[in-house]
C-alpha positions in Angstrom: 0.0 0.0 0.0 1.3 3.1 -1.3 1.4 5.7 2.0 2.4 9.4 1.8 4.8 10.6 4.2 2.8 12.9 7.1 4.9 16.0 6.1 4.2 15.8 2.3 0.6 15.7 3.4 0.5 18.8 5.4 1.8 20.7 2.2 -1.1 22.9 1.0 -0.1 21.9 -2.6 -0.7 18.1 -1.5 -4.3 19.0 -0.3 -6.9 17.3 -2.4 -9.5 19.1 -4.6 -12.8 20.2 -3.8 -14.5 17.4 -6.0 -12.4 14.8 -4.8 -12.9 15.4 -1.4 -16.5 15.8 -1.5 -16.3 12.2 -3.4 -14.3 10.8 -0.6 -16.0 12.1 2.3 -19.4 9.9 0.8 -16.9 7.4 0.6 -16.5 7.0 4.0 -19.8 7.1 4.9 -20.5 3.9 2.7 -17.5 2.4 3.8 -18.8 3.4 7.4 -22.2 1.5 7.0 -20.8 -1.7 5.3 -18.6 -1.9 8.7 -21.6 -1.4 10.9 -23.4 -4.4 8.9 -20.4 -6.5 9.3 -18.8 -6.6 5.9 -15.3 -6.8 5.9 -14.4 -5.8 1.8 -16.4 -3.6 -0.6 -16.2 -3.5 -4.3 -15.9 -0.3 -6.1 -19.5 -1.0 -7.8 -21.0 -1.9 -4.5 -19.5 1.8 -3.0 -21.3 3.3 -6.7 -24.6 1.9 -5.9 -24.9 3.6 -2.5 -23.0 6.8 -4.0 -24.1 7.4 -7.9 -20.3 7.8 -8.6 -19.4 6.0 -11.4 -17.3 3.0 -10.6 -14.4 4.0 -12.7 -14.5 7.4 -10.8 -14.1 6.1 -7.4 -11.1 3.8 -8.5 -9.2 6.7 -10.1 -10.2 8.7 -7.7 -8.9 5.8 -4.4 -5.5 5.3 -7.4 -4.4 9.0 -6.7 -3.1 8.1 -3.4 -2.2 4.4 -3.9 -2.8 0.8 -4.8 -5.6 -0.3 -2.3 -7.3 -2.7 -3.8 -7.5 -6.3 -5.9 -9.4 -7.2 -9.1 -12.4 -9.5 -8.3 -11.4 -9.0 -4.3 -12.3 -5.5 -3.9 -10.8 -2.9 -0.9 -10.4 -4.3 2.8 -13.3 -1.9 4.6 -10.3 -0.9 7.2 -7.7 0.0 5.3 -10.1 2.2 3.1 -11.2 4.1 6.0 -8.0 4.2 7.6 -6.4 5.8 4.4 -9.6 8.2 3.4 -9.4 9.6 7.4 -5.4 10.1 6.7 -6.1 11.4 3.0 -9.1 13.7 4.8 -7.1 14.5 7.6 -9.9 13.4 9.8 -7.9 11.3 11.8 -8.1 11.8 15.6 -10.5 13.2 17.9 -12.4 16.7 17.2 -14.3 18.4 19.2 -17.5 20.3 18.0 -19.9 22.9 20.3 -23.5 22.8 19.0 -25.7 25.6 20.0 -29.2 25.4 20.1 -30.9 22.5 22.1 -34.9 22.2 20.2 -35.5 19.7 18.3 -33.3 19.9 15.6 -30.4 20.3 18.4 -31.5 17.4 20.2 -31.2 15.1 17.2 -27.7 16.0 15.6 -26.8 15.9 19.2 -28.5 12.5 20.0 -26.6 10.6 16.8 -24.0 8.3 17.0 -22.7 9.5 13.7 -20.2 11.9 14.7 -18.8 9.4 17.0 -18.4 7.3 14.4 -15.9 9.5 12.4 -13.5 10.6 15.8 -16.0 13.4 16.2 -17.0 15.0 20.0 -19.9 17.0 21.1 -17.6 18.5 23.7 -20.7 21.7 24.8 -23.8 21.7 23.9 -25.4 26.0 24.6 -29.1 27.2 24.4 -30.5 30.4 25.9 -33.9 28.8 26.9 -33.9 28.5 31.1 -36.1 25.5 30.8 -33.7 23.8 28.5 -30.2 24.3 30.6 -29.0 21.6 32.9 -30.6 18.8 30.6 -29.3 16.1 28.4 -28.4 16.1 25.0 -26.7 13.0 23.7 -24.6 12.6 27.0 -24.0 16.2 27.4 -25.5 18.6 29.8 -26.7 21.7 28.4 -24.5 25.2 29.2 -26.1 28.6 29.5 -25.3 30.2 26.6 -23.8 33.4 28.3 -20.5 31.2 29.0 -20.1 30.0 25.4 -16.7 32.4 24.4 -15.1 31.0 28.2 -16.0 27.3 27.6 -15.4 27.6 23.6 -11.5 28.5 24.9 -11.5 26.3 28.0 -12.5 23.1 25.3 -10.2 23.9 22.7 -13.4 23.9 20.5 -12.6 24.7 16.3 -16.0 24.0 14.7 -19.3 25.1 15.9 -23.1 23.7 15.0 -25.9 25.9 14.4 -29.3 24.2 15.3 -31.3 28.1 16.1 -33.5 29.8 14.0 -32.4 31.9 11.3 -33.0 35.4 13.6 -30.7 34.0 15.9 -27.7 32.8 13.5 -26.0 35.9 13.1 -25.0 36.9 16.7 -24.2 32.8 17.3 -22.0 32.8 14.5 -20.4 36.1 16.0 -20.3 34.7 19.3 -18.5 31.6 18.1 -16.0 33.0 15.8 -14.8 36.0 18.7 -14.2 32.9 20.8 -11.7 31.2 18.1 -14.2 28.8 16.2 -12.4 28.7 12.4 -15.7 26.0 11.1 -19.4 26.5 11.1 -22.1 24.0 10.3 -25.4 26.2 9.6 -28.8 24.2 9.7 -30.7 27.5 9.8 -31.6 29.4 6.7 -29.4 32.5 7.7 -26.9 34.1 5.6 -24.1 34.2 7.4 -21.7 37.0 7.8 -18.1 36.2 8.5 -14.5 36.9 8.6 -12.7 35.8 5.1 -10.2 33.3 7.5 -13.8 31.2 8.7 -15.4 28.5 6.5 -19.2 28.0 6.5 -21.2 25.2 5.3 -24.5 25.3 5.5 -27.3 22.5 5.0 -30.5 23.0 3.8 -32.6 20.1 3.2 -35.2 21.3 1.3 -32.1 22.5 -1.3 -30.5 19.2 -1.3 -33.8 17.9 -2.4 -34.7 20.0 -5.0 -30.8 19.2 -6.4 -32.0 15.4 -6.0 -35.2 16.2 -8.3 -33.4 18.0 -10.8 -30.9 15.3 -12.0 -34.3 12.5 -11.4 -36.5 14.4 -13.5 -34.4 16.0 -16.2 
């Protein structure tokens, strides 16, 4: 297996495209699953049907970074994930704040999935009284007014927003005076921040209506 050194990978000329790492990253989610059902090896037409990437896309896109697989054997599940965490830089533990603790909050902060892929719901904030001191997932919920201290105090880079849209705007501040670089934004806000802080924002109704397009045309 061909491995690139750890130095060579932290070169921002060695960092993968956009394309490809939005390919990989559905990788790993399939690769994920089959693990959870108890496969141990995957074909690269078993990883299309769950992806719509063309078989011969995923193998040139898994040959960029080395020979990982066998004709008529397929990829070992492992070593795939192993080497798209390394290739994704995903490796490790990472710990996320999610603020906002309705319903919305309660589920991304109820799943197992971000466990799944090294990742931590280290502080879960909400400004509703009746809200703080519960459970979500197996954290306790934090007043909101001590989000910058605990932000710091975690060592927190990434930050979940499950508020409505009127709220987004001062989260998002709030989070990125307090060092977050990452936002994930589940409300439809338009978010206003510094050129140095990367938002991605997920709208279902969007993702669906992408879906529909590419069905029906």
């Amino acid at each position: 297996m061909c491995m690139l050194q750890s130095a060579e990978l932290s070169r921002p000329e060695n960092r993968v495209g956009v394309g490809v790492a939005a390919r990989l990253s559905r990788y790993l989610q399939v690769l994920t699953q089959a693990k959870k059902m108890g496969k141990d090896r995957i074909s690269s037409q078993e990883i299309a049907d769950y992806t719509n990437v063309n078989a011969t896309q995923i193998r040139r896109d898994l040959s960029k970074f080395g020979k990982f697989g066998k004709r008529g054997v397929g990829y070992s599940i492992d070593g795939l994930l192993d080497e798209i965490r390394r290739i994704l830089r995903t490796q490790g533990q990472h710990n996320i704040a999610l603020v906002g603790a309705g319903r919305l909050g309660q589920a991304i902060g109820g799943s197992s999935i971000f466990g799944e892929h090294g990742i931590s719901i280290a502080a879960v904030f909400e400004t509703d009284e009746s809200k703080i001191g519960r459970k979500v997932g197996s954290v306790d919920v934090i007043d909101y007014r001590f989000l910058k201290e605990v932000i710091r105090d975690r060592n927190i880079l990434v930050g979940v927003l499950a508020v409505p849209a009127p709220a987004a705007q001062q989260a998002a501040d709030d989070l990125v005076e307090a060092g977050v670089k990452i936002l994930f934004n589940y409300s439809e806000a338009l978010l206003d921040v510094p050129s140095d802080v990367t938002v991605h924002t997920s709208n279902p109704a969007v993702d669906l209506l992408h879906a529909l397009y590419f069905h029906l045309t």
